[in-house]
MIDREN-71121 format. One line per 5 residues: number of its first residue (from 1); their letters; for each residue x, y, z of N, C-alpha, C, O. Coordinates in steps of 0.02 Angstrom, whole numbers, padded with zeros to 5 digits. Example, Ala and Ser with C-alpha at 12.3 -4.5 7.8 and 13.67 -1.06 7.14 Angstrom:
REM residues 2
1) as) 00660,-00284,00390,00615,-00225,00390,00660,-00165,00390,00712,-00166,00423  00642,-00112,00354,00684,-00053,00357,00645,00002,00394,00670,00057,00402
REM end
This chain:
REM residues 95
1) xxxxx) 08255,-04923,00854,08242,-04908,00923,08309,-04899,00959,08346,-04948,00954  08332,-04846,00993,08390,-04829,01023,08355,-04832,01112,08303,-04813,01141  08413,-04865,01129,08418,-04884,01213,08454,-04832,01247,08506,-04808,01225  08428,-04817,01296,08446,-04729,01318,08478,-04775,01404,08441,-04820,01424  08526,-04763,01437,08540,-04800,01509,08542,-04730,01539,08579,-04687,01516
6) xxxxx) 08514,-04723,01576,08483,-04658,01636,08509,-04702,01712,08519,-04762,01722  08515,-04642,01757,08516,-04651,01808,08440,-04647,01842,08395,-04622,01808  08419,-04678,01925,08354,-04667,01929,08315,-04592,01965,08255,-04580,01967  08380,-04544,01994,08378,-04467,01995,08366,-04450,01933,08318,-04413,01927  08406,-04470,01861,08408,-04428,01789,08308,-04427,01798,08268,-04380,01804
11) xxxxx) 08301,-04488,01796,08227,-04517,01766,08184,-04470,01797,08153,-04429,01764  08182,-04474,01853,08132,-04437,01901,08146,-04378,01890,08092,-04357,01868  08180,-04338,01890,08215,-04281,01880,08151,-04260,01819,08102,-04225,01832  08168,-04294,01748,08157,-04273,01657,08059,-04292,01678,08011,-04260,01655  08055,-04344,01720,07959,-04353,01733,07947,-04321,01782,07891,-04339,01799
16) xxxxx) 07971,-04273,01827,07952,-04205,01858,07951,-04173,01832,07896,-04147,01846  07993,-04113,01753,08005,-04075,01725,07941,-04085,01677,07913,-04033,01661  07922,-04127,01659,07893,-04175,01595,07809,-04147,01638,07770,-04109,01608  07795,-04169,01697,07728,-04173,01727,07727,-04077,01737,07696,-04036,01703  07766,-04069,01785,07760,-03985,01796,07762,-03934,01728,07756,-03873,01720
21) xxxxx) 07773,-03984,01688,07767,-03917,01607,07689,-03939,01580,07646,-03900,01559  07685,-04003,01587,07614,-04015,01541,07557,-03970,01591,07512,-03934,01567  07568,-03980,01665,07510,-03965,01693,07505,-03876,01703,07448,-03857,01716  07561,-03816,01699,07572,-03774,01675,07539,-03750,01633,07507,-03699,01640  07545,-03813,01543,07524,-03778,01504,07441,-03789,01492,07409,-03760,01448
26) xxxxx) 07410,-03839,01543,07342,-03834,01536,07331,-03800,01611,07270,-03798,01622  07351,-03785,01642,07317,-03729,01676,07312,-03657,01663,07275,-03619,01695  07364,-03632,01597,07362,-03592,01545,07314,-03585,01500,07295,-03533,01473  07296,-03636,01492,07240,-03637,01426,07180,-03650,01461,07133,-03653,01421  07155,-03661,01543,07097,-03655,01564,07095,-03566,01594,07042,-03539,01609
31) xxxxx) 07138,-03544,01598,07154,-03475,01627,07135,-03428,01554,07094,-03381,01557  07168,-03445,01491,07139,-03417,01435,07070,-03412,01403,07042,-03369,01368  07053,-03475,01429,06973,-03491,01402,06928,-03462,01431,06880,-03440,01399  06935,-03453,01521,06908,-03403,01565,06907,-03324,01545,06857,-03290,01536  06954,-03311,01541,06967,-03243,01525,06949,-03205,01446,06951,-03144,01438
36) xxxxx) 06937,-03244,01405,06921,-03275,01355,06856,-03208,01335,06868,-03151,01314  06781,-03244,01352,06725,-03260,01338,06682,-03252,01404,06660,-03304,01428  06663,-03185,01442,06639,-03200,01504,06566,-03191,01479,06530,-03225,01516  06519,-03153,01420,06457,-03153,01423,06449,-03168,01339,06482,-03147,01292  06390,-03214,01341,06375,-03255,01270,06319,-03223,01259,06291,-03187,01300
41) xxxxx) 06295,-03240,01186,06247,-03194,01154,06192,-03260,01181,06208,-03316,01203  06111,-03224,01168,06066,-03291,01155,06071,-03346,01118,06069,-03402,01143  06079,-03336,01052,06101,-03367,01002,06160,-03437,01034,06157,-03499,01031  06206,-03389,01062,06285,-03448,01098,06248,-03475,01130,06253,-03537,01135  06201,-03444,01161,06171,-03477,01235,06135,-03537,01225,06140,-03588,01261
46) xxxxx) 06099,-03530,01175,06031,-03571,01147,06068,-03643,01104,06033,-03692,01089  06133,-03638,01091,06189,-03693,01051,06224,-03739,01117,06220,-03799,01128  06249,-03697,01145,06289,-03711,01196,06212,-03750,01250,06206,-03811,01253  06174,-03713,01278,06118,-03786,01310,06077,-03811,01278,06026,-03831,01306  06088,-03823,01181,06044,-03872,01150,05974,-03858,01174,05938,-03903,01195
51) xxxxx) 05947,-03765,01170,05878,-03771,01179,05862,-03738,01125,05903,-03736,01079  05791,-03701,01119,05782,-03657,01061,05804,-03599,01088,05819,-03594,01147  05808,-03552,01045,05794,-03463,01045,05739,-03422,01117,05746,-03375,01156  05686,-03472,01103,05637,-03433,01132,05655,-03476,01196,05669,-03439,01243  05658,-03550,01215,05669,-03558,01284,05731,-03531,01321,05732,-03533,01382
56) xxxxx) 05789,-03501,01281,05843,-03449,01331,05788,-03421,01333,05750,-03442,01377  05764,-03367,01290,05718,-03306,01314,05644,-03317,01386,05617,-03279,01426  05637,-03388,01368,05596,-03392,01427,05627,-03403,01504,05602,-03382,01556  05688,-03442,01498,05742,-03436,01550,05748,-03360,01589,05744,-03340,01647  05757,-03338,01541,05789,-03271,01546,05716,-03229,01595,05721,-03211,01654
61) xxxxx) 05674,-03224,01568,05591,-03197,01605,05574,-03241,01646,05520,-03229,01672  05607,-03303,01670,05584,-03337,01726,05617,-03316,01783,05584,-03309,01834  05681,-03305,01784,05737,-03269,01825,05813,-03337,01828,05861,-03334,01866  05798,-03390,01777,05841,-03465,01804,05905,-03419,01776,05959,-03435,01801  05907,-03353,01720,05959,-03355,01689,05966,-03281,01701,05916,-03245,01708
66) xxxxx) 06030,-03258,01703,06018,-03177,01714,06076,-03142,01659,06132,-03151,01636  06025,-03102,01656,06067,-03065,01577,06055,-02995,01605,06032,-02968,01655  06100,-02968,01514,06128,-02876,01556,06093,-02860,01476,06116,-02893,01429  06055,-02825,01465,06046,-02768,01411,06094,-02730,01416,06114,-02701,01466  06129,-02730,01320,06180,-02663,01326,06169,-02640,01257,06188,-02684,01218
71) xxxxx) 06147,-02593,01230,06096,-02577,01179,06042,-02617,01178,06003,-02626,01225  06039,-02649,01105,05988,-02710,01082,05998,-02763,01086,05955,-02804,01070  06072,-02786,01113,06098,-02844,01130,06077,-02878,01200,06094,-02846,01250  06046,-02934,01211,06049,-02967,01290,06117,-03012,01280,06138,-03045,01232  06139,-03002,01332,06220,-03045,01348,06190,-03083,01402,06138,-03066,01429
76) xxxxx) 06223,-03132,01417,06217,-03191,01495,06279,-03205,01480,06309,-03229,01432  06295,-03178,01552,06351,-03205,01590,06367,-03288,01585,06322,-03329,01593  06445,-03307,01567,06441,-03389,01587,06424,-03424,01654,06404,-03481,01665  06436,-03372,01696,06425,-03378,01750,06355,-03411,01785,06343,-03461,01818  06316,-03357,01759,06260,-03361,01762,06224,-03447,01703,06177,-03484,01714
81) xxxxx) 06261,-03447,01661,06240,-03527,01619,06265,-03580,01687,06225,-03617,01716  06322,-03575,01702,06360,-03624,01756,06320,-03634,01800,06299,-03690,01814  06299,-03567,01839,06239,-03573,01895,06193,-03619,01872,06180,-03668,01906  06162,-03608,01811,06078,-03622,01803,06093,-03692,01803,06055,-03723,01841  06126,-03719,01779,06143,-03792,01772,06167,-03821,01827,06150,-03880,01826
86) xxxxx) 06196,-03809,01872,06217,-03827,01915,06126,-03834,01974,06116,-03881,02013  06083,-03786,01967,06043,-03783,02016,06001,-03855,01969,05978,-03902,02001  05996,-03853,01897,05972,-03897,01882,05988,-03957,01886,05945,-04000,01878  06037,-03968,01896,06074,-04041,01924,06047,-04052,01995,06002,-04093,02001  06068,-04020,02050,06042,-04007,02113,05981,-04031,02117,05972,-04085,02145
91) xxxxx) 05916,-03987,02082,05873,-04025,02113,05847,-04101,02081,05812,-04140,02114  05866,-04113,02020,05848,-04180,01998,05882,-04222,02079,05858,-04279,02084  05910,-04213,02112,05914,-04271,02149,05886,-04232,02230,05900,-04239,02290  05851,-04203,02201,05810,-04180,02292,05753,-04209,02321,05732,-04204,02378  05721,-04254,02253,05662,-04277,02260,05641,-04318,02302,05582,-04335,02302
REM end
């Protein structure tokens, strides 16, 4: 173990540099993840909220979830997952 003698400017100085790089590099990697992945297949959809196949698809014909036909593919927006969950949180406490 080596003993390092700092001044208390050095210190503050190296744990400002130290905080402003870590938080940098995760506001990088939430900026990547966004930009990332904006519309998931059913399949992602149906993993990602732990339901079946057919309840996205019933989501989807109820109006809770909104998707884009682009050929034979349905896509949903994350956006649109974020919403649905969020309204479903909402009303569990409206009662």
């Amino acid at each position: 173990m080596e003993l390092i003698i700092t001044t208390k400017e050095k210190l503050e100085s190296l744990i400002d540099s130290s905080v402003n790089k870590a938080v940098k590099n995760l506001y990088n990697e939430k900026v990547a993840q966004k930009s990332k992945k904006k519309y998931k297949t059913i399949k992602e959809t149906s993993k990602e909220l732990r339901v079946s196949i057919l309840t996205v698809r019933n989501y989807i014909n109820k109006g809770i979830l909104k998707s884009q036909k682009i050929g034979s593919r349905v896509l949903i927006s994350t956006e649109s997952i974020e919403n649905a969950l969020k309204e479903v949180k909402s009303l569990k406490y409206k009662r």
